[in-house]
N, C-alpha and C positions, 0 to 999 in steps of 0.2 A: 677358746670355747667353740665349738660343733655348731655348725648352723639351725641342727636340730636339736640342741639341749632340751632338758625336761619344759622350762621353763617356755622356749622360745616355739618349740612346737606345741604347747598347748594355746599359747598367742596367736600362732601363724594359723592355725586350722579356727579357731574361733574366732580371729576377724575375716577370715575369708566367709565360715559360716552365717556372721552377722550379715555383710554385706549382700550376700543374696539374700537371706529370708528378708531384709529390709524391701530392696529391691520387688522382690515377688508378692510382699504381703502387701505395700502400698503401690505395686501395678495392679495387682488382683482386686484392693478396695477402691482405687480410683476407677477404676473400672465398671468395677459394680456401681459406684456410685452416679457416673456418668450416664451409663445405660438404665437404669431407673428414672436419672432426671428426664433423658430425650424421652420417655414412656408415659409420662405425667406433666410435661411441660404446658401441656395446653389444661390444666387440671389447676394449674397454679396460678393464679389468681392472685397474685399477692405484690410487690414493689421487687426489684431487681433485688435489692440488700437480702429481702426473705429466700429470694432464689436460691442465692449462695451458702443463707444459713441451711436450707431446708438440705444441697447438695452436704455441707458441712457434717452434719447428722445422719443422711444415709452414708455417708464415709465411715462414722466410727461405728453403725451397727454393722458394716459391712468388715471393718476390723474384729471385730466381736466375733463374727458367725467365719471368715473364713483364717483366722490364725491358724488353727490346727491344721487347713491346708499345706497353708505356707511353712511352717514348721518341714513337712514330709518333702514338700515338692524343692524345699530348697536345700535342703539332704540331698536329696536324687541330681541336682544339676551340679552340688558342690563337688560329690563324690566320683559324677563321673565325670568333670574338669578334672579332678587329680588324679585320676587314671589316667585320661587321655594323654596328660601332660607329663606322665612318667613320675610325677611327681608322688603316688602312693608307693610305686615302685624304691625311688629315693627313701623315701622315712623308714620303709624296711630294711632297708638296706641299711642303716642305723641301728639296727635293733628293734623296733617297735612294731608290735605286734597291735590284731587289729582290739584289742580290750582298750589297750593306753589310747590309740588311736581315738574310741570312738567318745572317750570320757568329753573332752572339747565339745562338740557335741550336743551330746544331752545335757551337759552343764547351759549351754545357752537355751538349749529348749526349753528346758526346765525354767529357769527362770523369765521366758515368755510368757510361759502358764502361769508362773505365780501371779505375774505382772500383768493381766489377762483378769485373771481370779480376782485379784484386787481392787482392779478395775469394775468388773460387774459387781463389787460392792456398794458401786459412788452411782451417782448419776447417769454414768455410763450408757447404764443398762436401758435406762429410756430415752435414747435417741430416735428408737424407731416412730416413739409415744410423740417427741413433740415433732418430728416432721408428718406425720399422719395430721396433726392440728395445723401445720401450713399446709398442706395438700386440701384441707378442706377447709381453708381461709377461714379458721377459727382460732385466731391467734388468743382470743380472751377468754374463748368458750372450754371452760376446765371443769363445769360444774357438770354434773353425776348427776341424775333425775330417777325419782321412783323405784328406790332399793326397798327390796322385803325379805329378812334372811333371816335365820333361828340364830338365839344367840342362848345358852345355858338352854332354862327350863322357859325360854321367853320367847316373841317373836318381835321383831322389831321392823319397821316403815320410818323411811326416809325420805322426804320431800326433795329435800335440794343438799347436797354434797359441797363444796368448795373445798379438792384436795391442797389448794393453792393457799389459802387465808385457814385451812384447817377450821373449816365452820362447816357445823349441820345447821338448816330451816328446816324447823318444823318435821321431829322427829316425836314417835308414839311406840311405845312398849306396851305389850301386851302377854300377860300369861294365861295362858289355856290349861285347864284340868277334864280330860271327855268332852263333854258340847261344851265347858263352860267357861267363861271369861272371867277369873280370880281378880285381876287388876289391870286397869292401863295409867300408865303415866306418856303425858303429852308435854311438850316443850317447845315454844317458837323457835329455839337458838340451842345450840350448844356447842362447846369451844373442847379443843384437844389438848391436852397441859402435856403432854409428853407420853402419857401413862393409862390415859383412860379420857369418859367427854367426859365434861361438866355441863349437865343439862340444866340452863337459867331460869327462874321462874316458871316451875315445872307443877304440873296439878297431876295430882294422885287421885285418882277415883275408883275406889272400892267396892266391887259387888258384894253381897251379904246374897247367902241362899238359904231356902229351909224347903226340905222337903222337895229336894230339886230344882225347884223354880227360885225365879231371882225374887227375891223378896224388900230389899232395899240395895241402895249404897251409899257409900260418905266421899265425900270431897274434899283432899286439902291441898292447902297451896305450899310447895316447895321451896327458896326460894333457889337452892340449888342440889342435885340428885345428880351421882356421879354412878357411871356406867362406860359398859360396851372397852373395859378394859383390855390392852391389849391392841386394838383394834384402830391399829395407825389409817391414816387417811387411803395411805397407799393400798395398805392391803385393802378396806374394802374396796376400793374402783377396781383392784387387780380380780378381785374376787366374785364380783357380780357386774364386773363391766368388761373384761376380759384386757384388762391392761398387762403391760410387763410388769417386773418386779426383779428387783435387784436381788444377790444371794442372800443379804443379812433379812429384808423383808421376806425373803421364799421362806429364809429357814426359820422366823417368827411366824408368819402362818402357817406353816408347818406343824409348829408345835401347837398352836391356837386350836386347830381343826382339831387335832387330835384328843386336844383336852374337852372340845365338843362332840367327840362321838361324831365327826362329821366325816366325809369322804375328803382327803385329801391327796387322789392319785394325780391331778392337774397339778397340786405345789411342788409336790414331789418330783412327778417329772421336769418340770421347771427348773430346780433345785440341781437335779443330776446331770442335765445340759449343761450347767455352765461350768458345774465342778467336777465331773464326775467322765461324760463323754470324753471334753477336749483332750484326758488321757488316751487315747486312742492313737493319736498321734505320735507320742513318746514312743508308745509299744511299736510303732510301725517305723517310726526313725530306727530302733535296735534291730529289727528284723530285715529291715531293706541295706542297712550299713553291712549285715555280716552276708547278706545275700547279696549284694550287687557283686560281681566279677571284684579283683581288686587288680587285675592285669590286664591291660588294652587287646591283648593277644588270643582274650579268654572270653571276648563276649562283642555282639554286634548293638551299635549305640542306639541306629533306630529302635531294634525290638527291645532291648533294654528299656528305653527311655518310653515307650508306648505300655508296656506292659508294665511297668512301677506305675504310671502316671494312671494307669489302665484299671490296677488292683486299688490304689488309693482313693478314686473317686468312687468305687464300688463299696470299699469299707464304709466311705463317709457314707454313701448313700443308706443303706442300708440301715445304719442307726440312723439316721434323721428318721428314717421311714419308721423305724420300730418308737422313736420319741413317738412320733404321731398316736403311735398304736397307742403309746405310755398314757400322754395325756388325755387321752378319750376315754379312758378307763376299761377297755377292751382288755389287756392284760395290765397286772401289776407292774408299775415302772424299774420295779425290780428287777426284772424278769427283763423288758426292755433297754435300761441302762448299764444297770451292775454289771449281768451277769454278762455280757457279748465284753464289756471290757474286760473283767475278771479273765475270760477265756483266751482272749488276744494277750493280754499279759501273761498267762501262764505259755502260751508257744513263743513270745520274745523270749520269756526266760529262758526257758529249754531251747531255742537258738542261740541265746547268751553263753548258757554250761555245756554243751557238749561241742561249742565252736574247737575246732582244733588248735592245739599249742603252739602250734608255729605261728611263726612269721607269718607266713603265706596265704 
């Protein structure tokens, strides 16, 4: 058997793969991580044990935000090791051209992303959330104060939040028809069952009008009024307290807002960073793989390696910057996510099919 059989070169190229992007994704987030704590050390206020949690948690939001780097940049140092080392030279010299080549590859990138993806479904996603709560030595401090948001044809006031124990204090609904106040219902407590609150011993008090003005109203006691479905703990802190939100909460507020006639360019964009952007990467591994030289003879390493490294930080850039635009509601996130990936993908592909048939 060949040293490069089908089998043993899709092995040999995707653990040499693995082992850099491991390398560069957790030099890049320790990194991050390190240089954020020396920036806030005097900020931390907390016992030693907290330090290392708080460093713990800017490591995986630092994993979070720069995979996609890592993905491209360790493409660029794999690819030009096996030039340098004659060793891309070798596989072709076997037969293989650069399509079989690059499948290794994208197979591990891909499943980065998945594994990524999956990830900001869990907890993940708020690492940034509870080191922000050790930085300001609020280890217990989870409660939400003084929310006021439309909800259907209602508006609703929220005392006190506890996303943690899933309790509302002293929570009041109210419907408005022109100047006029239809009903409020008020509740000291109400509890989250999965699905919706269950507001407890809840008073209903009803205006009665005639002729415009309020004329009476009646009172009754509840002992339990279930409302505000939909409407996990998470999502509101995420929504009127500007928290993060993992994908499975982005894409239920999501649908939430929308069923409320509400504006939901912030979820959205939210939504398309985690799932949607990090593709940017993959399209940039297929375009840098059939572009980089494939012969040491054919290209100089520094300008090579500054100008891949050069273009990469400029793509990332550029959509972080256009997210910003997304979530402000300046343009449609549409507009700012989809389509810049959409366009990058369609020039990988058309790098993909008209790459020449050779070998070479």
């Amino acid at each position: 058997m060949s040293l490069f059989s089908p089998s043993l070169h899709f092995r040999y190229l995707s653990k040499l793969y693995i082992k850099n992007l491991l390398a560069i994704l957790f030099g890049l987030s320790f990194a991050f991580a390190a240089i954020d704590y020396f920036q806030h050390v005097q900020q931390l206020d907390v016992a030693g044990n907290y330090k290392i949690l708080y460093i713990f948690y800017m490591w995986q939001e630092a994993l979070g935000l720069l995979y996609p780097l890592a993905i491209v940049f360790a493409l660029i140092m794999t690819k030009l090791s096996l030039v340098k080392n004659n060793t891309m030279g070798a596989l072709h010299a076997f037969g293989y051209n650069k399509k079989r080549l690059f499948l290794p590859f994208m197979a591990v990138a891909f499943v980065t992303y998945a594994l990524f993806t999956f990830l900001h479904t869990t907890e993940f996603s708020y690492a940034k959330d509870k080191a922000s709560f050790l930085l300001k030595n609020e280890l217990g401090a989870y409660d939400v104060k003084d929310l006021f948001f439309k909800y259907n044809d209602t508006f609703v006031y929220i005392k006190n939040l506890d996303p943690v124990e899933k309790k509302i204090e002293d929570i009041t609904i109210f419907k408005v028809e022109g100047y006029q106040i239809r009903y409020t219902i008020h509740a000291p407590v109400a509890f989250f069952d999965g699905e919706e609150w269950d507001a407890r011993d809840a008073t209903l008090k009803t205006h009665v009008y005639k002729n415009g003005e309020l004329d009476k109203y009646s009172v009754e006691h509840k002992e339990s009024i279930k409302t505000l479905k939909g409407y996990k703990p998470k999502i509101i802190e995420s929504l009127y307290e500007g928290k993060a939100l993992n994908i499975v909460d982005a894409f239920n507020t999501w649908r939430l807002l929308e069923k409320q006639h509400l504006n939901s360019d912030k979820i959205r964009a939210v939504f398309y960073d985690k799932v949607i952007v990090p593709l940017f990467a993959l399209a940039l591994l297929l375009i840098l793989f059939f572009k980089l030289p494939f012969h040491a003879r054919m290209m100089n390493f520094g300008s090579i390696i500054a100008l891949s490294l050069g273009a990469t930080f400029v793509i990332w850039g550029i959509l972080f910057g256009l997210n910003q635009i997304g979530s402000n509601g300046v343009l449609a996130p549409e507009l700012t996510a989809i389509l810049p990936i959409i366009l990058l993908w369609f020039y990988a592909i058309y790098v993909y099919v008209t790459d020449e048939k050779s070998i070479v």
